[in-house]
Backbone as CSV, one residue per row, in Angstrom:
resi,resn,N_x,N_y,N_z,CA_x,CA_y,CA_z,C_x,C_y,C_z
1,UNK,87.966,133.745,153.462,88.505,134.450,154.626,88.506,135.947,154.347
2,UNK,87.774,136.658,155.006,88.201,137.785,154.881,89.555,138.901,155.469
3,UNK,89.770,140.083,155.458,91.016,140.651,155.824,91.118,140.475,157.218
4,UNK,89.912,140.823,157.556,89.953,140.879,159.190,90.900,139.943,159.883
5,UNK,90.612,138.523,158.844,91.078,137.082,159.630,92.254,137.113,159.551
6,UNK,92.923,137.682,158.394,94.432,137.372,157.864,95.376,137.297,159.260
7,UNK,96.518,136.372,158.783,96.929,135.331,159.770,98.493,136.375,160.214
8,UNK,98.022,137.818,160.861,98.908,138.486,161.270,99.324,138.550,162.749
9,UNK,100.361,138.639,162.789,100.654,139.157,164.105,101.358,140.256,164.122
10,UNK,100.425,141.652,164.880,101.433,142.609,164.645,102.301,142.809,165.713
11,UNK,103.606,142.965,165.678,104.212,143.467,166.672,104.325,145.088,167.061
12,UNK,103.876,144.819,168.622,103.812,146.276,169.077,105.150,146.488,169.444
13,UNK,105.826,147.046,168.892,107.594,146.754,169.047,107.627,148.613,169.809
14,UNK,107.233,149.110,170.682,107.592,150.213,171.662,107.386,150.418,173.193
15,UNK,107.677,151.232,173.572,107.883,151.277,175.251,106.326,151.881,175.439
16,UNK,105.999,152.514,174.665,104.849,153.502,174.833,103.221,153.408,174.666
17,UNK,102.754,152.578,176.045,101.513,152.065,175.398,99.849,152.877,174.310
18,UNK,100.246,154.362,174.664,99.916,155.203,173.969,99.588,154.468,172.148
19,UNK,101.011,154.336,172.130,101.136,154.000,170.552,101.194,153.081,169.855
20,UNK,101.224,151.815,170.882,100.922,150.824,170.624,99.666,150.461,170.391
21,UNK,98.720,151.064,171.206,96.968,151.150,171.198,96.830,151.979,170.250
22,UNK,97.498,152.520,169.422,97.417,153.090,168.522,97.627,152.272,167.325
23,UNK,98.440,151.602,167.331,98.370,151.028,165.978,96.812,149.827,166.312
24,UNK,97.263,149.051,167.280,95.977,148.055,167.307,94.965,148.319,167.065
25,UNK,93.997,149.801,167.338,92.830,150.238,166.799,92.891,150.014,165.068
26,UNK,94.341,151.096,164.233,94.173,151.301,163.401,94.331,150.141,162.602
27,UNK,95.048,149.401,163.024,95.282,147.574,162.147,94.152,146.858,162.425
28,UNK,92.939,146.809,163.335,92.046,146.164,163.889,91.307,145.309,163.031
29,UNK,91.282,145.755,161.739,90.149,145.117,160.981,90.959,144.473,160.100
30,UNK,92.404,143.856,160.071,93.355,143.272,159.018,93.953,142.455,159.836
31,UNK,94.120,142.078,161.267,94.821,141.544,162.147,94.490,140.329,162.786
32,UNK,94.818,139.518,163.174,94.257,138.716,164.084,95.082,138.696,165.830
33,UNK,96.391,139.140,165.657,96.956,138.795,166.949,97.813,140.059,167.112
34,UNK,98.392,140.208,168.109,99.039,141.421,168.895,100.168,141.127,169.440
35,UNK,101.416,141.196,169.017,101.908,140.610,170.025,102.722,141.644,170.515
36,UNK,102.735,141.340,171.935,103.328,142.322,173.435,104.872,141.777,173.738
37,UNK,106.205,142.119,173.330,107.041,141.821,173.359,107.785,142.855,174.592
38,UNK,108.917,142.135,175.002,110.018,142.838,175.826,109.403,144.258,175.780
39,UNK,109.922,144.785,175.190,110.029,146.308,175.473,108.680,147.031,175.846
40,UNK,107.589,146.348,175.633,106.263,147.008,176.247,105.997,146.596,177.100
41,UNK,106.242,145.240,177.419,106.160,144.262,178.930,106.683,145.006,180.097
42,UNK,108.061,145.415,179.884,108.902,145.632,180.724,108.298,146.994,181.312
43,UNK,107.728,147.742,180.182,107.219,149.562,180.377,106.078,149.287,180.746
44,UNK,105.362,148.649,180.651,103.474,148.717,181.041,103.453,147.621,182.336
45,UNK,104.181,146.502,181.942,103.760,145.435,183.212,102.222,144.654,182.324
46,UNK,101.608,143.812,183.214,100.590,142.923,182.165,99.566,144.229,182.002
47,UNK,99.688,145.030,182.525,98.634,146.543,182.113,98.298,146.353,180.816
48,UNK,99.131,146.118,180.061,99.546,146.235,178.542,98.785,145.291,178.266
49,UNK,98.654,144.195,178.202,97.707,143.382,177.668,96.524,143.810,177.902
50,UNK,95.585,144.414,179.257,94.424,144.571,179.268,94.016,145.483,178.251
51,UNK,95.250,146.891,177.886,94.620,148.105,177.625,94.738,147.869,175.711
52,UNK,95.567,146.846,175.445,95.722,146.227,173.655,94.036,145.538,173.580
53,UNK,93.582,145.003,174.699,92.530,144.259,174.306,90.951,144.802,174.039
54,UNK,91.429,145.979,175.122,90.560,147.336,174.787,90.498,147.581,173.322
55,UNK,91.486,147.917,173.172,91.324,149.027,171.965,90.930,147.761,170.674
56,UNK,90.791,146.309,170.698,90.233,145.693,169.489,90.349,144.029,169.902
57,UNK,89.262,143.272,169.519,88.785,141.910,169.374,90.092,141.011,169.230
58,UNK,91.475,141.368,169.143,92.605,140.183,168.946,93.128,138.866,169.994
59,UNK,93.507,138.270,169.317,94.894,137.356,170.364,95.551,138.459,171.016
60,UNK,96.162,137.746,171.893,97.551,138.125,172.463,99.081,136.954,172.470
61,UNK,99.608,137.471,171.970,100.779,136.489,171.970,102.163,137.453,172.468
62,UNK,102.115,136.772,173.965,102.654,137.712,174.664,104.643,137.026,174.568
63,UNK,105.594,138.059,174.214,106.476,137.279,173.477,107.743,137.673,174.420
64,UNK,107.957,137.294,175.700,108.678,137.401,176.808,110.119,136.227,176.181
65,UNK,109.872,135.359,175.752,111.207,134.430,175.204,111.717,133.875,177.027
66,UNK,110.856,133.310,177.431,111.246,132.900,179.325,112.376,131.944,179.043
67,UNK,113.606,132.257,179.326,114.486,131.015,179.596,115.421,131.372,181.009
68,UNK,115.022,130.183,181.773,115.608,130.536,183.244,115.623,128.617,183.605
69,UNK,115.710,128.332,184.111,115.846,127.116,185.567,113.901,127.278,185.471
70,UNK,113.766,125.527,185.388,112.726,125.059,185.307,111.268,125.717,186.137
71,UNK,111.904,125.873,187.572,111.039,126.591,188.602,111.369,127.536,187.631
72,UNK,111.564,128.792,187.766,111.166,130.258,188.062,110.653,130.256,186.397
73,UNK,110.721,129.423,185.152,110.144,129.771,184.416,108.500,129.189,184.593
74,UNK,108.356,128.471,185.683,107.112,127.890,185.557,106.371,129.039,186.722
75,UNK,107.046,129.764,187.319,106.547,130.879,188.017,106.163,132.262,187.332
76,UNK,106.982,132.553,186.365,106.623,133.491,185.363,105.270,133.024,184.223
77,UNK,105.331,132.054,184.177,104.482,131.630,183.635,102.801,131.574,184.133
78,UNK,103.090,131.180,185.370,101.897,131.352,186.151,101.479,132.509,186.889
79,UNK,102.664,133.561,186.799,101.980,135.195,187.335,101.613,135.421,185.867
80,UNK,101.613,135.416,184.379,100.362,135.509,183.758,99.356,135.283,183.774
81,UNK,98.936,134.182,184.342,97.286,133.465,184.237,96.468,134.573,184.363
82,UNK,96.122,135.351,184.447,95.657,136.105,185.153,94.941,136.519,183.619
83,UNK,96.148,136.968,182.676,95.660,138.039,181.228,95.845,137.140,180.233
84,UNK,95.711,135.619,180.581,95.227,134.738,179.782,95.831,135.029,178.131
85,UNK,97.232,134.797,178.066,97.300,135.490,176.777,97.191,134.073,175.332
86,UNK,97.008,134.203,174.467,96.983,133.124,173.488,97.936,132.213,173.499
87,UNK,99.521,133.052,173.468,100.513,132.357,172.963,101.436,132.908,174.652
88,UNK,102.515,132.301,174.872,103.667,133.039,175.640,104.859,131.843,174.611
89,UNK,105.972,132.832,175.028,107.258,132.201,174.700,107.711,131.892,175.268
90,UNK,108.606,131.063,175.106,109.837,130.452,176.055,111.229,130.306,174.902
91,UNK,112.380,130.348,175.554,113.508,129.866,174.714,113.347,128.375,174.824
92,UNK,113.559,127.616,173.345,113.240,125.851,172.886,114.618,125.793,173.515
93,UNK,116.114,126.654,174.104,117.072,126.289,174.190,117.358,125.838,175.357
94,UNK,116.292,126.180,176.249,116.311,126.189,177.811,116.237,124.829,177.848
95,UNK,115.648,124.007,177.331,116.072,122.387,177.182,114.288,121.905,177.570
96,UNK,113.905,120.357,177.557,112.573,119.969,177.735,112.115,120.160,178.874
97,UNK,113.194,120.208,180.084,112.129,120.467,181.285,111.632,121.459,181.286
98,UNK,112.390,122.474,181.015,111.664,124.058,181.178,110.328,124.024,180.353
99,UNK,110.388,123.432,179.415,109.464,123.928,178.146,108.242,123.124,178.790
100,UNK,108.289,121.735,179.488,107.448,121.181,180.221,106.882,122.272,181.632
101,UNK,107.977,122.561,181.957,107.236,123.041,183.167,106.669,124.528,182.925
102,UNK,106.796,125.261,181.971,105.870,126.256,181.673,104.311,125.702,180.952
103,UNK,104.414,124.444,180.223,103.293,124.073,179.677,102.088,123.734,181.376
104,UNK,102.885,123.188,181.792,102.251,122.016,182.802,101.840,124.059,183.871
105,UNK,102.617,125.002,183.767,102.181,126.261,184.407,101.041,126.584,184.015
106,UNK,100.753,126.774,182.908,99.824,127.440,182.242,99.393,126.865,180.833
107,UNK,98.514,125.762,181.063,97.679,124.736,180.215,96.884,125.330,179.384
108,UNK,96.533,126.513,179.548,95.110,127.094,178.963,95.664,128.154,177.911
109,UNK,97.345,127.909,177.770,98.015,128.533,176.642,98.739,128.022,175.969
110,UNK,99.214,128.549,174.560,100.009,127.638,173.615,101.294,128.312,174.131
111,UNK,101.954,127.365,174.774,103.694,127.621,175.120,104.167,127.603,173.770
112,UNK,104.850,128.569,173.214,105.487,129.050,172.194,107.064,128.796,172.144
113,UNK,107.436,127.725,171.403,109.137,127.509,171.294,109.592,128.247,170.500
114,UNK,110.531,129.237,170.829,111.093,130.016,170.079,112.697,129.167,169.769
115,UNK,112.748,128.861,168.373,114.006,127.933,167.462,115.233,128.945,167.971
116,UNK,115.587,129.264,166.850,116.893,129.855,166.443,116.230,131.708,166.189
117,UNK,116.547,132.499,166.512,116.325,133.938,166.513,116.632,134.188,165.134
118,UNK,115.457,135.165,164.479,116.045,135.076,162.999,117.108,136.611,162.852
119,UNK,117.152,136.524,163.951,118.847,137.809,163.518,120.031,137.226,163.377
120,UNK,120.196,136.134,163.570,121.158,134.960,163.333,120.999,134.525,162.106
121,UNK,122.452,134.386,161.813,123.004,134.094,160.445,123.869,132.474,160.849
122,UNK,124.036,131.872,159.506,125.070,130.534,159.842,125.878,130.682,160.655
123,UNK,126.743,131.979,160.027,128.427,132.397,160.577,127.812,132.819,162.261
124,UNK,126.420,133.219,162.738,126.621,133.698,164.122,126.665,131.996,165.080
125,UNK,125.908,130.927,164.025,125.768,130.125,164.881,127.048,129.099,165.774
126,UNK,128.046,128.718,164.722,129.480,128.916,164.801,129.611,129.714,165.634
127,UNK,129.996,130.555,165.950,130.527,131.562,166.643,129.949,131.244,168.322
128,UNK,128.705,130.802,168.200,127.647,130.792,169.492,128.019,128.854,170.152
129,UNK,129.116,128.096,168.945,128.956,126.702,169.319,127.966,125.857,169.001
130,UNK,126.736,126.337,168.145,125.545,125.548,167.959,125.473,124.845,166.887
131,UNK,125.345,124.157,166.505,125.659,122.683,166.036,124.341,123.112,164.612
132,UNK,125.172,123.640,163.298,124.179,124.287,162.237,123.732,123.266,161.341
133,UNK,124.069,123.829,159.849,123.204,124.591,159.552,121.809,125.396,160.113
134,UNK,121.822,126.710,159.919,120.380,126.986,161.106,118.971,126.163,160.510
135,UNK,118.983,125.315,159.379,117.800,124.515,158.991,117.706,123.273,159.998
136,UNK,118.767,122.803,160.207,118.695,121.880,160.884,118.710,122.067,162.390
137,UNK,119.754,122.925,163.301,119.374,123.449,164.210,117.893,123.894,164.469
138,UNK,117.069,124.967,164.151,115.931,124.673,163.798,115.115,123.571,164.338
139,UNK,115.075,122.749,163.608,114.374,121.451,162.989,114.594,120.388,164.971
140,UNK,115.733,120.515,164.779,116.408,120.022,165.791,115.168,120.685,167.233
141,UNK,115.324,121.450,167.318,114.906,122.389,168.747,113.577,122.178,168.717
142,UNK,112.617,122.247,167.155,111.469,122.010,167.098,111.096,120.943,167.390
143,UNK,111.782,119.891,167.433,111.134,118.506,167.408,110.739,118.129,169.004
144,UNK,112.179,119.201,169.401,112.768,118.870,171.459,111.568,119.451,172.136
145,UNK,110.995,120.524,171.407,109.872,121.576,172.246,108.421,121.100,171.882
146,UNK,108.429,120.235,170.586,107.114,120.034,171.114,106.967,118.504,171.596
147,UNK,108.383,117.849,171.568,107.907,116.546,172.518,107.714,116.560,174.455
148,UNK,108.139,117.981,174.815,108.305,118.556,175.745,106.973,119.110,176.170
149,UNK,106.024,119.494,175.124,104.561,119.778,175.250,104.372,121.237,175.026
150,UNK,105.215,121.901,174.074,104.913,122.852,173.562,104.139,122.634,172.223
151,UNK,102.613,123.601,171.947,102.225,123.955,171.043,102.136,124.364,169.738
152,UNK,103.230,125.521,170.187,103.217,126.153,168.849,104.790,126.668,168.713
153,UNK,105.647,126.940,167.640,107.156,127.064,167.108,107.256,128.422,166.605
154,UNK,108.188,129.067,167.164,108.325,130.218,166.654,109.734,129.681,165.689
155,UNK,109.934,130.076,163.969,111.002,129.806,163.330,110.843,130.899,162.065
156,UNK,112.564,130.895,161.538,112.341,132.139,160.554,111.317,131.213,159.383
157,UNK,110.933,131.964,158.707,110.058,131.360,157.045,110.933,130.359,156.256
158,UNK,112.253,130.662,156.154,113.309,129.627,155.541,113.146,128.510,156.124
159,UNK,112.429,127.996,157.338,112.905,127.131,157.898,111.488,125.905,158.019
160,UNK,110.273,127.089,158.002,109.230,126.507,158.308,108.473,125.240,157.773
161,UNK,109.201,125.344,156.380,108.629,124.015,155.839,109.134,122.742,156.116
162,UNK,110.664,122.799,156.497,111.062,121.635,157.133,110.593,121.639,158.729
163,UNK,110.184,122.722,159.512,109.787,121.892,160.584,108.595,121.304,160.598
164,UNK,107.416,122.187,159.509,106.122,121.719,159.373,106.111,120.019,159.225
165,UNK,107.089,119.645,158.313,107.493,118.530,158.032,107.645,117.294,159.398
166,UNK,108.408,118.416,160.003,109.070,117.080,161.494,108.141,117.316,162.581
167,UNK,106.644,118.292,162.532,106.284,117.982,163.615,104.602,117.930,163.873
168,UNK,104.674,117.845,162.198,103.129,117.920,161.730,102.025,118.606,161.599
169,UNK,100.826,118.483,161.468,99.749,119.179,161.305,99.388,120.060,162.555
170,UNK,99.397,119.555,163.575,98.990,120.227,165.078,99.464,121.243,165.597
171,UNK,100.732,121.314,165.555,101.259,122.689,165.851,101.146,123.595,165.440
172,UNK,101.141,125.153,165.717,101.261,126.173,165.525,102.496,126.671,165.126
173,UNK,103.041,127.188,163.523,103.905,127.155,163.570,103.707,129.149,163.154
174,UNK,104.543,129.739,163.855,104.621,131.281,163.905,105.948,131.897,163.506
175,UNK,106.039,132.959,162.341,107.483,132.804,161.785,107.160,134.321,161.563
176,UNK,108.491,135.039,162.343,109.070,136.284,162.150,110.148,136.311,161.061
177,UNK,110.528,137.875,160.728,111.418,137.970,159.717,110.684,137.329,158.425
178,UNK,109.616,137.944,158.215,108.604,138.485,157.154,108.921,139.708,156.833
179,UNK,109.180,139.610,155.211,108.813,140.969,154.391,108.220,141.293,153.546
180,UNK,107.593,142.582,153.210,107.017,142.478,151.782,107.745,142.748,150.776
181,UNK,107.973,142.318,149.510,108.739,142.194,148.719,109.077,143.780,148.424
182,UNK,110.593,143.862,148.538,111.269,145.407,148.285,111.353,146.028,149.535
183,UNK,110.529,145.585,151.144,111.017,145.897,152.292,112.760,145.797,152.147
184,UNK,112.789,146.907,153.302,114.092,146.460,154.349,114.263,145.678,155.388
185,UNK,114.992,144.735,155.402,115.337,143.755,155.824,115.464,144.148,157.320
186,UNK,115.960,145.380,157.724,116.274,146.179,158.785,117.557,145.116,159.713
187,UNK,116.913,144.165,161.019,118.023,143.555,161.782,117.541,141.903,161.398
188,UNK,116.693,141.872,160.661,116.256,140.278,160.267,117.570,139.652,159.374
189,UNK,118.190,138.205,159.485,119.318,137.800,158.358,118.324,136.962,157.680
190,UNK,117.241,136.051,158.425,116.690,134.745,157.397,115.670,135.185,157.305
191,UNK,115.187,135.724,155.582,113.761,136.405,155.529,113.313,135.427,154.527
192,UNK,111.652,136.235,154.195,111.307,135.830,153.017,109.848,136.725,153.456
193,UNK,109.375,136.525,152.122,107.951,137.483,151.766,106.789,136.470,153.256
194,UNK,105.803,137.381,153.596,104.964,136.614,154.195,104.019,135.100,153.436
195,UNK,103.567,136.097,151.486,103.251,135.047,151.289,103.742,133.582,150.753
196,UNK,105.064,133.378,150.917,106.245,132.210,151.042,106.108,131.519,152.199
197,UNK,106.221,132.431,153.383,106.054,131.883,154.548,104.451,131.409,154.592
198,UNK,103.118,131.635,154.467,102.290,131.009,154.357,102.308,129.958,153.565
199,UNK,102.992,129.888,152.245,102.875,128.583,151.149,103.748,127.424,151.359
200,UNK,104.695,127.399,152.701,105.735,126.635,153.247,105.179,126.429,154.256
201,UNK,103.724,127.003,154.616,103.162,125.930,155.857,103.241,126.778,157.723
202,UNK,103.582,128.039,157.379,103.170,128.402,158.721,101.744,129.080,158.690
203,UNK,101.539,129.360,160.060,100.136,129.436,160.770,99.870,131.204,160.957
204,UNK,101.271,131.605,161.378,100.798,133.254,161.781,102.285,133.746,161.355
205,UNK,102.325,134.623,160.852,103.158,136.006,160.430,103.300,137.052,161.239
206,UNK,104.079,137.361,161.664,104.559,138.546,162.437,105.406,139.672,161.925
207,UNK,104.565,140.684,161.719,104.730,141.791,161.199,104.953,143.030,161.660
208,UNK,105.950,144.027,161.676,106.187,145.007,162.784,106.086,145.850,162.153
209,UNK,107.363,146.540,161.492,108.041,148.054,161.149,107.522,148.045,159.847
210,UNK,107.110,146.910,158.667,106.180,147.413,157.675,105.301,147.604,157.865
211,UNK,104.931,146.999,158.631,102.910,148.202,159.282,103.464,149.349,159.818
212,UNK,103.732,149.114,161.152,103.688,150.538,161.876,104.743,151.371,161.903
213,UNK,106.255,151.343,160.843,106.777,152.113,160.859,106.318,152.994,159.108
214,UNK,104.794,152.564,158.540,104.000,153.382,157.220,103.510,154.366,157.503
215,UNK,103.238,155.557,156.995,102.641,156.521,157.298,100.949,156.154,157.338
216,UNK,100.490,155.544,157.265,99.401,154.793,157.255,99.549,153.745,157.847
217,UNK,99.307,153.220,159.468,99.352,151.604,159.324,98.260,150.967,159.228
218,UNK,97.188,151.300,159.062,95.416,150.998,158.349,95.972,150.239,157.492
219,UNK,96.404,151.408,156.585,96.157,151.067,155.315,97.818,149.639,154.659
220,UNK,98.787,149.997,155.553,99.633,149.399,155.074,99.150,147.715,155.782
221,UNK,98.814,147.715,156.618,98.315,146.352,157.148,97.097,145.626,156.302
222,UNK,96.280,146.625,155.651,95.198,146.233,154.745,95.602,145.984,153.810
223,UNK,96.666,146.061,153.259,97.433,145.964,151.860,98.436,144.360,151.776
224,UNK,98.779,144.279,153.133,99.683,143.250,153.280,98.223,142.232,153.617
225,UNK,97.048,142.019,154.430,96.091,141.501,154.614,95.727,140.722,153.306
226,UNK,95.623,141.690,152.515,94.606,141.747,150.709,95.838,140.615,150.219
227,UNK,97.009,140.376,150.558,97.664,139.419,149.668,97.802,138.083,150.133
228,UNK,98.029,137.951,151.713,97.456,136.948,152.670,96.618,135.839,152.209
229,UNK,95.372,136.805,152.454,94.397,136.023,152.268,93.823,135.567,150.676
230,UNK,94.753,136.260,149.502,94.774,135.690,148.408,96.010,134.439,147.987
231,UNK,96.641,133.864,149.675,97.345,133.364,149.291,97.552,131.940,149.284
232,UNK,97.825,130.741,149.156,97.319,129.264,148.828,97.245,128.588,150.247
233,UNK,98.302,128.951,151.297,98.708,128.541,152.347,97.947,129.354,153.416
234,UNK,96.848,130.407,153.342,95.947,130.993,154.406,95.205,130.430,154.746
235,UNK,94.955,130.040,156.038,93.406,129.829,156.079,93.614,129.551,157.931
């Protein structure tokens, strides 16, 4: 595999599509996916996806987190079709119909269950009523979203090897709150290095503020790439 392929997702985490097409050029050749979250969605509208796809050959994994009442998430779902993105999200909490009726919206994408948010800690889950440890919570939500006909699992790296476990080979399993060893943790609670999270069995890494908050994000994405793809669980 070369760098190009490495199993990244960068997050364009700003309002400003300027600079977001800015990093995607400069990460272009270490990346495989893009992902378009809240805060650029909300500022560009699907604009944003056309003008990320411009600037380089990636996915899109467009990371909206849809949780509403069965209709209107299967309506949001289907005013995408249009920019065809790889991945979309949904909250796994919204329960199986929703997660069904965004799949059954838009077939020609991997509906993305997003678990437990990895800014959550044990003590927040308590606090929220959710029925923990977050391994098992987790585990729990993963099993609900893809018998529901979701694709692919968004979960922190701590968690990924037990869902890889409960839901097998087929899914896509995609895990934020990746660091490189000696990062800052910044607002992430359940981390671990990316290449942990590849050797525990997930599929794509999502990577933000250590690429693009480097004075280089070329080069800092080529650096995190180079260990990736030297790592047992890439491919």
């Amino acid at each position: 595999m070369s760098p190009r392929n490495a199993p990244i997702a960068l997050a364009l985490d700003t309002g400003d599509i300027s600079t977001a097409v800015q990093w995607v050029a400069a990460t272009a050749a270490h990346i495989r996916t893009a992902k378009v979250g809240l805060e650029l969605f909300c500022a560009e509208g699907p604009g944003a996806i056309e003008k990320v796809r411009a600037a380089a050959d990636v996915e899109v994994f467009l990371d909206l987190k849809l949780h509403d009442i069965p209709a209107t998430v299967a309506g949001a779902a289907r005013s995408v079709r249009a920019v065809a993105p790889t991945y979309l999200t949904v909250h796994a909490g919204g329960g199986p119909q929703m997660i069904a009726a965004a799949a059954d919206a838009l077939p020609e994408t991997r509906i993305t269950a997003v678990t437990i948010l990895t800014s959550l800690a044990a003590a927040d889950l308590d606090r929220l009523g959710i029925a923990g440890p977050p391994h098992e919570a987790v585990r729990r939500l993963a099993v609900l979203a893809v018998e529901a006909g979701a694709r692919a699992i968004v979960c922190s790296p701590q968690e990924v090897a037990a869902v890889r476990a409960a839901v097998g080979p087929g899914v896509t399993l995609i895990t934020p709150g990746v660091r490189p060893a000696g990062s800052d943790h910044h607002d992430q609670a359940r981390v671990a290095t990316p290449e942990q999270a590849l050797a525990d069995g997930a599929d794509l890494v999502v990577i933000g503020r250590p690429i693009t908050g480097a004075a280089d994000p070329g080069e800092a994405a080529a650096a995190i790439a180079a260990t990736l793809v030297a790592s047992p669980g890439a491919g």
